[in-house]
Kinemage of the C-alpha trace (Angstrom):
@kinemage 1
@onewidth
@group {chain A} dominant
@subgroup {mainchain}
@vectorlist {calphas} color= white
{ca unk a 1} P -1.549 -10.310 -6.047
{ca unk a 2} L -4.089 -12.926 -5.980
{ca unk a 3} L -2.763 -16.222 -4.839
{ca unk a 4} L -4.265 -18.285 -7.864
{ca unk a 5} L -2.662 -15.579 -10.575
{ca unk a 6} L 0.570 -14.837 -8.943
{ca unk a 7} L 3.889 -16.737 -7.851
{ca unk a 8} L 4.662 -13.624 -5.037
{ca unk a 9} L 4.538 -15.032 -1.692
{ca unk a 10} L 3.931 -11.960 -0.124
{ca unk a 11} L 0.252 -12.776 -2.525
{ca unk a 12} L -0.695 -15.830 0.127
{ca unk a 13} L -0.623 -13.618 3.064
{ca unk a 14} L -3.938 -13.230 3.360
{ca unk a 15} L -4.126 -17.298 3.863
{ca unk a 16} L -2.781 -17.102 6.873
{ca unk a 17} L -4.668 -13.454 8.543
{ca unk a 18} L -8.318 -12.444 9.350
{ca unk a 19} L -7.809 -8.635 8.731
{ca unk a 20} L -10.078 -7.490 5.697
{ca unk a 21} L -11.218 -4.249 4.166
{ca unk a 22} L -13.251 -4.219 7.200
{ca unk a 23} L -11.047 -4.004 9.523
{ca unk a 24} L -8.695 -1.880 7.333
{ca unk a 25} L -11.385 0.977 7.778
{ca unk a 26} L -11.249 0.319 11.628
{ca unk a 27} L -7.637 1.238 11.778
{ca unk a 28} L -7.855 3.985 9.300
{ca unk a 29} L -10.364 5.792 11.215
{ca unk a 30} L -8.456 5.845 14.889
{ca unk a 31} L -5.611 6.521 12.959
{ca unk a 32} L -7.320 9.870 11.482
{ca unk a 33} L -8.359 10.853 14.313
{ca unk a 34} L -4.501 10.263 16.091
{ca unk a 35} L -2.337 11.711 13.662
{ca unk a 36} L 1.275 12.803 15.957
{ca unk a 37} L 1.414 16.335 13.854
{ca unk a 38} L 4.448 17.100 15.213
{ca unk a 39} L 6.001 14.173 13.665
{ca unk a 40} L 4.752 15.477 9.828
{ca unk a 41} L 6.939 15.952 7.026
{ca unk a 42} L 6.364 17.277 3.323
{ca unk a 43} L 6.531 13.880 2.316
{ca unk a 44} L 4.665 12.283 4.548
{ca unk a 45} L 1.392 13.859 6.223
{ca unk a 46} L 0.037 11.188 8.195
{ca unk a 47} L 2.259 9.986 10.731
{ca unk a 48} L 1.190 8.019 13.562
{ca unk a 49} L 3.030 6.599 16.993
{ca unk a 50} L 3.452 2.983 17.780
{ca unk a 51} L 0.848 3.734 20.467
{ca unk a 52} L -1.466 4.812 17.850
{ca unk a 53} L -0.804 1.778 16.503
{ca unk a 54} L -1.584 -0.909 19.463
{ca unk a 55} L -4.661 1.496 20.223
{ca unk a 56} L -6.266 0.666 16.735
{ca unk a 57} L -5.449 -2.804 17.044
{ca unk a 58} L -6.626 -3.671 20.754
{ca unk a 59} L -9.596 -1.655 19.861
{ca unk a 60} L -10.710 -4.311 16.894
{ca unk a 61} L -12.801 -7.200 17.803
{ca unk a 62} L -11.137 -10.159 19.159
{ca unk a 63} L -12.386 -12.676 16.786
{ca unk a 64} L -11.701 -10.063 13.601
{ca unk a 65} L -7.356 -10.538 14.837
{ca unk a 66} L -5.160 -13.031 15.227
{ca unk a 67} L -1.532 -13.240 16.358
{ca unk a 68} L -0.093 -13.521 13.082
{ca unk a 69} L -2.165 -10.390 11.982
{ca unk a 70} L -0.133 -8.833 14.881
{ca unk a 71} L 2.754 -9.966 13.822
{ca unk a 72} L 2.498 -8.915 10.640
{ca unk a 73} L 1.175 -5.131 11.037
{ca unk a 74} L 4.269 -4.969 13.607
{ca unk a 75} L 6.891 -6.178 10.480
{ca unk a 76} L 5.337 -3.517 8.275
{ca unk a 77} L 5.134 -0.692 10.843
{ca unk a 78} L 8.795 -1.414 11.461
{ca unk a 79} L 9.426 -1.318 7.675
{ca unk a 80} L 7.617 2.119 7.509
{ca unk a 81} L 9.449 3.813 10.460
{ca unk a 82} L 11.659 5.656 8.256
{ca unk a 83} L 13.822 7.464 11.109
{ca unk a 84} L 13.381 4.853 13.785
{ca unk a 85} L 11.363 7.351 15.566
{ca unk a 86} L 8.407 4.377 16.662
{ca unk a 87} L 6.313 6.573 14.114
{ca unk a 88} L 5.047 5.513 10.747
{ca unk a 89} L 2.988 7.174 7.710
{ca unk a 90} L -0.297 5.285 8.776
{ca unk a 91} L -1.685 5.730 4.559
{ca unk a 92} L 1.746 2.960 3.791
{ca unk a 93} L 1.208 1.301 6.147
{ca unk a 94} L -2.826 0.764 5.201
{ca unk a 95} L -1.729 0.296 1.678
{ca unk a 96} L 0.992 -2.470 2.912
{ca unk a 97} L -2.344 -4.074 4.386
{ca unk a 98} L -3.473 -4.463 0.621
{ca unk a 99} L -1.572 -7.738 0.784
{ca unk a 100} L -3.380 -9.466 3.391
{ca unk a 101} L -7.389 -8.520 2.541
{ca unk a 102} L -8.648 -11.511 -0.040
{ca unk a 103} L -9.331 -10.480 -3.459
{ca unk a 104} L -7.923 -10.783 -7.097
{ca unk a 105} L -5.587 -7.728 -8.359
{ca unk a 106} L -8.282 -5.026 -9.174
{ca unk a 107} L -9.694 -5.714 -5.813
{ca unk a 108} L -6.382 -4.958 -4.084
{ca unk a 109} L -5.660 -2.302 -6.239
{ca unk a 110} L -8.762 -0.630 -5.222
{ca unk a 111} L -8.271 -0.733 -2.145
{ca unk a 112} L -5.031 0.722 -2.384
{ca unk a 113} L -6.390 3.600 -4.194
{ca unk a 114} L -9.482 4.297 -1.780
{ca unk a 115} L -6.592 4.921 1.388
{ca unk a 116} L -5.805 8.103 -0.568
{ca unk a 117} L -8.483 8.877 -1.326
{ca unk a 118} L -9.694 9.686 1.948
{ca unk a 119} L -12.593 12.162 0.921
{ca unk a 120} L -13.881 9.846 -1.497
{ca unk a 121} L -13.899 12.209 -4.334
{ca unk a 122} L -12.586 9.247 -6.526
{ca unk a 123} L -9.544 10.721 -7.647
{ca unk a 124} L -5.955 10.315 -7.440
{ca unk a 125} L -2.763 12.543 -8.695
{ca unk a 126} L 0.260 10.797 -10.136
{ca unk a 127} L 1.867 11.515 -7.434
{ca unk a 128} L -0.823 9.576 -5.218
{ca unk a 129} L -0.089 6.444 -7.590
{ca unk a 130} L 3.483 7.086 -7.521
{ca unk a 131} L 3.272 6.500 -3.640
{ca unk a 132} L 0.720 3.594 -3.834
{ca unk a 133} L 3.072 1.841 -6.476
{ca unk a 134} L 6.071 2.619 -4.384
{ca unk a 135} L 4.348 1.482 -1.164
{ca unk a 136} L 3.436 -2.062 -2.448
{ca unk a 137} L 6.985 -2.391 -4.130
{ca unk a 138} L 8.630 -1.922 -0.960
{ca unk a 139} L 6.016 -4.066 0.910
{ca unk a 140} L 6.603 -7.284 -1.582
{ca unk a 141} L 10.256 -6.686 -1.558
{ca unk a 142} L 10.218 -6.882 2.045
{ca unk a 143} L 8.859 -10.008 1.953
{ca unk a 144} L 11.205 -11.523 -0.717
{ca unk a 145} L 9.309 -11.053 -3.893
{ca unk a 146} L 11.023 -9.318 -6.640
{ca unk a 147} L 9.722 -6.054 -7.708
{ca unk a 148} L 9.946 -2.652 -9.779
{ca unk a 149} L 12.736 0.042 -10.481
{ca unk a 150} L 12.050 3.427 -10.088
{ca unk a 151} L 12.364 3.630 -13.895
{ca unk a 152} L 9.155 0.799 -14.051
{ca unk a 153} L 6.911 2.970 -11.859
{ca unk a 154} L 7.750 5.971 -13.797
{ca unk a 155} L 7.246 4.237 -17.063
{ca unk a 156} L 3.731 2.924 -15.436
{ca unk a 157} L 2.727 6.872 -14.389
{ca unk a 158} L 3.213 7.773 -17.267
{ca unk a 159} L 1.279 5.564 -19.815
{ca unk a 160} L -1.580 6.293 -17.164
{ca unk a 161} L -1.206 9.738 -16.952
{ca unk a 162} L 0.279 10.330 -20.383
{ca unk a 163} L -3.312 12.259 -21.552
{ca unk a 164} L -3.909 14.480 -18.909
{ca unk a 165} L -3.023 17.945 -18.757
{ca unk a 166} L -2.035 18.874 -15.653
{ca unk a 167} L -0.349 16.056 -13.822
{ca unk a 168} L -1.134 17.353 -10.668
{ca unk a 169} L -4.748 17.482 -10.908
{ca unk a 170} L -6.598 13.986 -9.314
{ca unk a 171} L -7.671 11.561 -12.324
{ca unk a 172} L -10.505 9.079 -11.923
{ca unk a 173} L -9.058 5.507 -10.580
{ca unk a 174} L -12.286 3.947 -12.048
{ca unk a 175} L -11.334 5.474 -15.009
{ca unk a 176} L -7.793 4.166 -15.354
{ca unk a 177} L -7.890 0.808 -12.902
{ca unk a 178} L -8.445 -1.515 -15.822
{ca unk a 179} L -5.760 -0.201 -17.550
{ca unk a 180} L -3.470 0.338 -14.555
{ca unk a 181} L -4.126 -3.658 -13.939
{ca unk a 182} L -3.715 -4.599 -17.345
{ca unk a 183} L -0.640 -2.802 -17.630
{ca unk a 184} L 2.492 -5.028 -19.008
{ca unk a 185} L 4.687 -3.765 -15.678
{ca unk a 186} L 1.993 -4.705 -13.413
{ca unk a 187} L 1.108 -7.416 -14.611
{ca unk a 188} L 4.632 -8.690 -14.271
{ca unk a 189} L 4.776 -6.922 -10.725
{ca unk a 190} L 1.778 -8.856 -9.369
{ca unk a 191} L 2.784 -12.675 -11.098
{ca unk a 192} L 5.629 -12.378 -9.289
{ca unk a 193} L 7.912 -11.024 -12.437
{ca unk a 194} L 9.252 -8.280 -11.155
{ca unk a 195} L 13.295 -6.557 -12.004
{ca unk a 196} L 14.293 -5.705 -8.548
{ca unk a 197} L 15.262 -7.097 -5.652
{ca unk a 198} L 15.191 -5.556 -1.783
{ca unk a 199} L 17.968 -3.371 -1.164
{ca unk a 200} L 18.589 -2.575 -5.054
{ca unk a 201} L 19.211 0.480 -4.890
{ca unk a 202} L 17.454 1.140 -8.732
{ca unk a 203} L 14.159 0.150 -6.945
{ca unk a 204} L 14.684 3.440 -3.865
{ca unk a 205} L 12.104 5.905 -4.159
């Protein structure tokens, strides 16, 4: 996901936007404290309105936006409005943000991981991976690239989770990043490799 490792094009986003990790943790924390409960699901725990949205936004400093950041974030709230209900899981839409902060894979992968992990307990379930994978699937799809089946991301989970015991029970992304970057999928994922296309239906969570 690093422009000088990868052929994605979704990878040279970050060319062309000012929004970085510090400005990620801007958003995140309006966000938190803005969550539209009533719009909650079992699946998705952290919605937020489109107001929410241009709040966070207007609320950064001028010189840490620029229109194309705008423009962006709007594509990728759109993509996460599941219902067109102007509402989107505000953790996808973070991790969708992975793209455009500067950094080589591990750096972006990090990142990804630290949005759910929102106590900073250092942790993550498979299923937290499962919806970081998913997340930055659909997110380079969107923007052309090709990307993984459902089978890949279950193949990835797991070889990562393959030694613990419970499944459930948060593993240590420290722990497993290396290997989770290293992985043969992933790597083919983030060179720009990938089996799937947008709107394959073998790629639908």
């Amino acid at each position: 996901m690093g422009a000088a490792e990868s052929n994605m094009a979704v990878a040279t986003l970050y060319m062309v936007t000012n929004i970085e990790k510090k400005e990620c943790l801007m958003l995140r924390s309006h966000f938190q404290s803005n969550i539209a409960t009533e719009l909650c699901d079992l699946d998705h725990h952290h919605e937020i309105k489109r107001e929410t949205l241009d709040e966070a936004i207007f609320l950064l400093p001028p010189s840490d936006i620029a229109e194309t950041d705008n423009q962006i974030i709007e594509q990728l709230f759109v993509m996460h409005d599941r219902n067109f209900s102007n509402s989107a899981d505000y953790k996808d839409l973070l991790v969708s943000l992975t793209f455009l902060i500067t950094g080589d894979v591990k750096d972006k992968l990090l990142y990804a991981c630290s949005i759910y992990d929102e106590e900073d307990k250092g942790g993550l379930t498979s299923g937290d991976l499962r919806k970081i994978l998913h997340c930055l699937n659909i997110t380079a799809m969107y923007f052309g690239d090709p990307g993984l089946t459902e089978l890949n991301i279950k193949e990835i989970l797991h070889d990562i989770y393959e030694h613990s015991k419970v499944k459930t029970a948060p593993l240590e992304y420290m722990e497993f990043l290396d290997d989770l970057v290293g992985h043969a999928i992933v790597k083919k994922f983030t060179t720009g490799w990938g089996n799937a296309k947008f709107g394959d239906s073998s790629a639908n969570s």
